[in-house]
N, C-alpha and C positions, 0 to 999 in steps of 0.2 A: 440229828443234831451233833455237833462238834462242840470240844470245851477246849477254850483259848484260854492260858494261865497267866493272868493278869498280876502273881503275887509280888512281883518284882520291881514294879511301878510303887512309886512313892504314893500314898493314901494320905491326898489332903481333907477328907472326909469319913465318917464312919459310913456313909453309902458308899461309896465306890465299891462293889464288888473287887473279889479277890478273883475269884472267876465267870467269865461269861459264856453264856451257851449263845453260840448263833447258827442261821441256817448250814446245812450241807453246802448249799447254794455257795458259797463264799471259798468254798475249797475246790469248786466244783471245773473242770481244764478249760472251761470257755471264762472263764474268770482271768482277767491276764493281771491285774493289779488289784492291790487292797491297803487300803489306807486309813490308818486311825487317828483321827484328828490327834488323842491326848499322848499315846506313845508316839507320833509320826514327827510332832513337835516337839522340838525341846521343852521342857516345864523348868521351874525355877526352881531352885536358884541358878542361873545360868552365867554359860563364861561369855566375855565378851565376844570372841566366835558364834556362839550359838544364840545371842542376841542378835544380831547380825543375820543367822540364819532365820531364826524365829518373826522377826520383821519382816526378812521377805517373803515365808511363807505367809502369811497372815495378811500381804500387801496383797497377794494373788489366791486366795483361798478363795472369793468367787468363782474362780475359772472351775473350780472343782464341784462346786454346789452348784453350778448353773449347767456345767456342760457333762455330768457324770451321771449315772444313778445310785443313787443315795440311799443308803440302810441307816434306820436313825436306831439306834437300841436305847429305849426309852428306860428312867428309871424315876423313881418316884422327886427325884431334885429335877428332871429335867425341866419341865414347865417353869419352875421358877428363876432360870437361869437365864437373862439376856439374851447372850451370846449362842445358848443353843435353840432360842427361838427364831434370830435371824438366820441362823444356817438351818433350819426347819423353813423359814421361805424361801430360801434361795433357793433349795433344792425342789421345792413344787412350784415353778414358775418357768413358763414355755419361754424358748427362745424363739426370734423372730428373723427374718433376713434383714430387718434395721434396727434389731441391737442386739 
């Protein structure tokens, strides 16, 4: 396992981890990209720029749960949150050659 130092991220929560362990897998040379939804994105309060960016990531964030595979690091708020239940299907759902 590796430890990724998360202290530097704004804490809108008392869960949010300060650190997170995730697999070797993730650092591993066949691994070409890695992307966190919560640092990847601007979080708020944001500048008009990065609203801007924030929207269109967010317009196209399916392309990323549909066509990628997906490491959910689960925490005990996850299940109650919206937003990371739909990106928890998007990411287990087979694509097809008519959609």
């Amino acid at each position: 396992m590796v430890w990724f130092d998360f202290s530097s991220m704004p804490q809108s929560t008392p869960q949010v981890p300060v650190q997170v362990q995730v697999p070797v897998v993730l650092v591993h040379p066949l691994v070409e990209l890695l992307w966190f939804d919560f640092s990847s994105m601007p979080q708020e309060p944001r500048t008009p720029e990065e609203e801007d960016e924030f929207k269109g990531m967010l317009s196209n964030i399916n392309v990323i749960f549909l066509g990628a595979q997906v490491l959910i690091l689960l925490d005990m708020t996850y299940t109650s949150r919206f937003w990371t239940q739909a990106e928890a299907w998007m990411s287990m759902q087979d694509r097809s050659h008519r959609s």
